[in-house]
Backbone as CSV, one residue per row, in Angstrom:
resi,resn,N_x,N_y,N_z,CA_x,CA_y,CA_z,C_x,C_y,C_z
1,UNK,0.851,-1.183,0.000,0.000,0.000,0.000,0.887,1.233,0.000
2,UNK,0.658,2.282,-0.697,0.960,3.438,-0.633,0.587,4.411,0.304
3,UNK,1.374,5.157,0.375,1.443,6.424,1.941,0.164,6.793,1.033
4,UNK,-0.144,7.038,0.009,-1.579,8.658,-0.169,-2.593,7.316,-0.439
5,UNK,-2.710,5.931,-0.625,-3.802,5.001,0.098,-4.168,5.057,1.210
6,UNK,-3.254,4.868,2.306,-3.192,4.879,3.754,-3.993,6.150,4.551
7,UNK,-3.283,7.249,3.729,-3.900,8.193,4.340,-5.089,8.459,3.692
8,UNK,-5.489,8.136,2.411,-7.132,8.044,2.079,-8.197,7.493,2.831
9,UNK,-7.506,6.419,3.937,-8.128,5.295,4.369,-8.344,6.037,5.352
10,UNK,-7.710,5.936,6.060,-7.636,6.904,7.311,-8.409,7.799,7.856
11,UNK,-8.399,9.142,6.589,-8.734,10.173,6.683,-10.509,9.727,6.092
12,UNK,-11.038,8.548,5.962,-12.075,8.542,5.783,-12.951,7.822,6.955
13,UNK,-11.890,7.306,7.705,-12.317,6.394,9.076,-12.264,7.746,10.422
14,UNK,-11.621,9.041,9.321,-11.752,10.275,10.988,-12.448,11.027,10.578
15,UNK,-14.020,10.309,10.657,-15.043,10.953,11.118,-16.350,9.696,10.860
16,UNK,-17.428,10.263,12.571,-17.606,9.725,13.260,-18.737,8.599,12.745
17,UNK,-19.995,9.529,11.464,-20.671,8.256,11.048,-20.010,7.562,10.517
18,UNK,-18.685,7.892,9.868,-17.708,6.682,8.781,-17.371,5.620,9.479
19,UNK,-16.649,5.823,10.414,-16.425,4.863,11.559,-16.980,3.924,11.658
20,UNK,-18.374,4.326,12.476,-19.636,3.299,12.757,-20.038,2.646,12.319
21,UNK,-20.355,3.480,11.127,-20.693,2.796,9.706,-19.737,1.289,9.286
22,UNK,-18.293,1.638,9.303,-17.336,0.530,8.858,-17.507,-0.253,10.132
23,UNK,-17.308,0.069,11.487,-17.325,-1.277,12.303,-18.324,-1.938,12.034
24,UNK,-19.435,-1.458,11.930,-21.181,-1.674,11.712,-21.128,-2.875,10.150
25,UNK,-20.177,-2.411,9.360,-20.139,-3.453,8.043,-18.860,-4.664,8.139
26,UNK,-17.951,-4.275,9.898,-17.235,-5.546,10.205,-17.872,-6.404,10.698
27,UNK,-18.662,-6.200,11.463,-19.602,-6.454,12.505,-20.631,-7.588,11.505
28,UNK,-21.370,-7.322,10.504,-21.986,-7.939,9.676,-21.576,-8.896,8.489
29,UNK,-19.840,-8.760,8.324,-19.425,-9.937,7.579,-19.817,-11.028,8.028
30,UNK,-19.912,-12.025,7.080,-19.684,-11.818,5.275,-21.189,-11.240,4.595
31,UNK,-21.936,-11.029,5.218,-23.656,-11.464,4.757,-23.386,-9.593,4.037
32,UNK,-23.339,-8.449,5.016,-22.911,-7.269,4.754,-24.856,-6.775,4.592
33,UNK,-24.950,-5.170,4.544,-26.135,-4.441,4.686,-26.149,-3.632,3.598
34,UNK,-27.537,-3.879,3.369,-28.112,-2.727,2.410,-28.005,-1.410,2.526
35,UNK,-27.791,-0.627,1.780,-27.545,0.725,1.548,-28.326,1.293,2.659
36,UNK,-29.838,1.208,2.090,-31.347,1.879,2.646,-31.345,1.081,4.467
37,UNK,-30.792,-0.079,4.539,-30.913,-0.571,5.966,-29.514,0.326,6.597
38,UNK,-28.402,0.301,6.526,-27.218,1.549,6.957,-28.096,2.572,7.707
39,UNK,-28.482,3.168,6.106,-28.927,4.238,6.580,-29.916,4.236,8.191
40,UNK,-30.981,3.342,7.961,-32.044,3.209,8.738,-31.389,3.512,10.347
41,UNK,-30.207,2.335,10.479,-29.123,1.708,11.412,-28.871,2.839,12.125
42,UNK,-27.960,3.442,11.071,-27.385,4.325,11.632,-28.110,5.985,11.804
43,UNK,-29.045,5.942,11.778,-30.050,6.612,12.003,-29.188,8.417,11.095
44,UNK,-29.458,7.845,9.699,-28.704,9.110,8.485,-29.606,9.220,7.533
45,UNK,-29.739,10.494,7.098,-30.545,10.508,6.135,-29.927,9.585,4.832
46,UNK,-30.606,8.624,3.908,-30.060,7.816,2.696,-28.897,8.445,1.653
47,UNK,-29.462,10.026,1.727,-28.270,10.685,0.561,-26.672,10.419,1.386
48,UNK,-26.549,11.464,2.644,-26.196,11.776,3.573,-24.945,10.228,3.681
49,UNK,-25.894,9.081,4.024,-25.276,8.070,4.103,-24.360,7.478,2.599
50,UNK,-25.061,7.522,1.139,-24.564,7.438,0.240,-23.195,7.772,0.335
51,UNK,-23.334,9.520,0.226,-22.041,10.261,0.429,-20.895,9.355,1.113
52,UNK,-21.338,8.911,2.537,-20.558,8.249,3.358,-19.774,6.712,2.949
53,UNK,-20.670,6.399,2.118,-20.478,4.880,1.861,-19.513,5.430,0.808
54,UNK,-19.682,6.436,-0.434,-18.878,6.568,-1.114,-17.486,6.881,-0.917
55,UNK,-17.311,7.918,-0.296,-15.632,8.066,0.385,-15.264,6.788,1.075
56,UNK,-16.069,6.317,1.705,-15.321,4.621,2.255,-14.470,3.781,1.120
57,UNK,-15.919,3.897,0.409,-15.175,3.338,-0.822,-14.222,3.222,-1.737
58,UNK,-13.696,4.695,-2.168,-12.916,5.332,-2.803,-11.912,5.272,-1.633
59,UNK,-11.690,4.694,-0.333,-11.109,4.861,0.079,-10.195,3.088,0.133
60,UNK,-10.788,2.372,-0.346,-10.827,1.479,-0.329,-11.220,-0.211,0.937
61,UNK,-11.993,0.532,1.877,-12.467,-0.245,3.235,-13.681,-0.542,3.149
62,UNK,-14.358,-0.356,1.739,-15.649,-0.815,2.259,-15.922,-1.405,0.234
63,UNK,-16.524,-2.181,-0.296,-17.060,-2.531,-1.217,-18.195,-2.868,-1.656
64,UNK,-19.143,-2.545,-2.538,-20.772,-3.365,-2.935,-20.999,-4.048,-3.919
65,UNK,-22.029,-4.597,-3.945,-22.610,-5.698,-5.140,-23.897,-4.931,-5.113
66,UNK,-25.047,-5.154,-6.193,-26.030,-4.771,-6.487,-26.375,-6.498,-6.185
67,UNK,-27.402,-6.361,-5.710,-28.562,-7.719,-5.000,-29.706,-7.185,-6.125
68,UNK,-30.446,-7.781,-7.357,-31.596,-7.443,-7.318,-31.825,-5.403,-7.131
69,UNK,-32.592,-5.273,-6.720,-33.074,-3.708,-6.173,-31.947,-3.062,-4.945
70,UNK,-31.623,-3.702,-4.426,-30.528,-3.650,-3.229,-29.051,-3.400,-3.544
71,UNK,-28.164,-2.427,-3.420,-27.060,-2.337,-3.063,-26.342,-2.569,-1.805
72,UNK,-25.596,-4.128,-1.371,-25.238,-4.367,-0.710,-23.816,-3.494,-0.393
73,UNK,-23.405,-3.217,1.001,-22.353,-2.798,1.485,-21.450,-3.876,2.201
74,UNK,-20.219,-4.085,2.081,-19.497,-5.384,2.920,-17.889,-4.130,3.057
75,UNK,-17.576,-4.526,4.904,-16.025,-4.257,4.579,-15.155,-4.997,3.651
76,UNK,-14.121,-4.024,3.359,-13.364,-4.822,2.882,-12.327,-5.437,3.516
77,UNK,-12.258,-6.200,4.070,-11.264,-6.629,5.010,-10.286,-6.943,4.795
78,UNK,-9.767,-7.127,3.144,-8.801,-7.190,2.426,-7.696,-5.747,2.425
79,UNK,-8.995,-4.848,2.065,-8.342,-3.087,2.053,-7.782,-3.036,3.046
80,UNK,-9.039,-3.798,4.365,-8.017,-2.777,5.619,-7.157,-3.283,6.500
81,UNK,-6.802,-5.098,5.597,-5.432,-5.786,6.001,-4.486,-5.428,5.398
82,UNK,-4.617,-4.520,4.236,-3.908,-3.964,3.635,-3.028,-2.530,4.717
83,UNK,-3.795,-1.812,5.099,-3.901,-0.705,5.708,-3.088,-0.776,7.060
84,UNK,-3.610,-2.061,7.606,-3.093,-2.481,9.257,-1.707,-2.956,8.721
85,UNK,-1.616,-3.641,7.814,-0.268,-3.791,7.654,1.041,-3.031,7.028
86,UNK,0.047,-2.322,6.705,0.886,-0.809,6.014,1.433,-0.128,7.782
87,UNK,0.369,0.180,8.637,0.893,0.820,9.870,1.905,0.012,10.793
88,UNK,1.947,-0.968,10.525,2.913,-2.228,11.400,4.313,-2.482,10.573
89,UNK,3.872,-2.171,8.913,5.172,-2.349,8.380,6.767,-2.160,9.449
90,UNK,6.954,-0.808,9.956,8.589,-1.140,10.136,8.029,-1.149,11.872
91,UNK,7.433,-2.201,12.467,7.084,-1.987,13.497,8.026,-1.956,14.616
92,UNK,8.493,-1.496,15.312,9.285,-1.439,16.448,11.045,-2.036,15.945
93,UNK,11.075,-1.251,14.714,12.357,-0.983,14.029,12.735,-2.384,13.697
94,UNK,12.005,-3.436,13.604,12.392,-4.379,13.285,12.728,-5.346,14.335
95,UNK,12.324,-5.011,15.492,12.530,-5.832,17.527,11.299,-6.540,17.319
96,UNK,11.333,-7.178,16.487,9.922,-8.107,16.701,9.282,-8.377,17.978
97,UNK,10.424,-8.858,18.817,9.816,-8.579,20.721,8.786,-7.791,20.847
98,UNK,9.452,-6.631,20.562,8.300,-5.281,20.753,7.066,-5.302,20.185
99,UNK,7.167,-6.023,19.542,5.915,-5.749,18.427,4.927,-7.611,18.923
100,UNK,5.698,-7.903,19.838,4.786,-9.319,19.991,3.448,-8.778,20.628
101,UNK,4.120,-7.940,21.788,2.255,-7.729,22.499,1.051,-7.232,21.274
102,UNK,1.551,-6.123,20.351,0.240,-5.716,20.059,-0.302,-7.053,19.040
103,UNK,0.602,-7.953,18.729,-0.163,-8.745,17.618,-0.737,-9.272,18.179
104,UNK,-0.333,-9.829,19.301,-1.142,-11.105,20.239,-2.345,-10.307,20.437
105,UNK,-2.375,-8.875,20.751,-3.342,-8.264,20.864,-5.058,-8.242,19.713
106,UNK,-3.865,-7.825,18.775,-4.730,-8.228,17.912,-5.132,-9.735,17.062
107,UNK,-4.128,-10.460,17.193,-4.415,-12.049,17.102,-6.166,-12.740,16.803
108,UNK,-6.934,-13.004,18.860,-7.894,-13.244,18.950,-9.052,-12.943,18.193
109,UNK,-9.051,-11.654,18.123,-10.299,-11.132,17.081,-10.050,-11.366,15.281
110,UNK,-8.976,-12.004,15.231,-8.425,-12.201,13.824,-7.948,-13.521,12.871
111,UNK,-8.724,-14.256,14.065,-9.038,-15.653,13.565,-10.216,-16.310,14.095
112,UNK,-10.582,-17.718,13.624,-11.912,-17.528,13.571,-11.828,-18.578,15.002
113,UNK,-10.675,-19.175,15.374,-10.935,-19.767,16.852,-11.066,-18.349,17.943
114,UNK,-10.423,-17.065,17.570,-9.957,-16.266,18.449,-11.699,-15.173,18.464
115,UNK,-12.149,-15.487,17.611,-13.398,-14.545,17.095,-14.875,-14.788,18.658
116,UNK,-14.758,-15.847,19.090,-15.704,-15.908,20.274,-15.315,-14.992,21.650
117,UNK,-14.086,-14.887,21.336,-13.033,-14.022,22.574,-13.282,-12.678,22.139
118,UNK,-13.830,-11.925,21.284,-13.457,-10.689,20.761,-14.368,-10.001,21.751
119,UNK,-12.773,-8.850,22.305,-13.670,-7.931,23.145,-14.097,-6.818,22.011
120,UNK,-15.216,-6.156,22.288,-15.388,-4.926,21.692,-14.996,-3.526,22.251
């Protein structure tokens, strides 16, 4: 990933319905939510939310399929293993030691034995 990806990503996850919105479409993998249900969810007007879904997108953390009448929303969890691993790249200068706690940290919630453990 590239530094002006990263910071596309980023800068679309700092702010606050975007956020919600993306945990809200981690939260619902793989099945993922309709445009018009988001909206409902997250209590946004449909344009309002569009907008939102679109910069996600273009940002690369969030992706859709057309269902029929329905535009489905799903993270991309690909983008934003992309992203997490872009921020860990030169992690603790290369002291892997250092860098054991946060993986373990993040570990549990990142496999599917570790997924019943996930704190929120």
């Amino acid at each position: 990933m590239e530094s002006k990806n990263a910071i596309a990503a980023l800068a679309a996850l700092a702010q606050t319905t975007r956020l919600e919105t993306f945990r809200l479409l981690v939260k619902s993998e793989p099945d993922g939510i309709a445009a018009g249900e988001l909206a409902r969810l997250m209590d946004v007007p449909q344009n309002t939310m569009s907008a939102h879904l679109a910069t996600l997108s273009r940002a690369g953390i969030v992706k859709s399929e057309r269902r029929s009448r329905s535009i489905i929303y799903r993270a991309d969890l690909e983008g934003f293993r992309e992203l997490t691993l872009f921020l860990l790249k030169d992690c603790c200068g290369g002291n892997a030691e250092l860098c054991a706690p946060l993986i373990a940290d993040l570990t549990p919630c990142c496999t599917p034995e570790g997924a019943a453990t996930c704190v929120n």
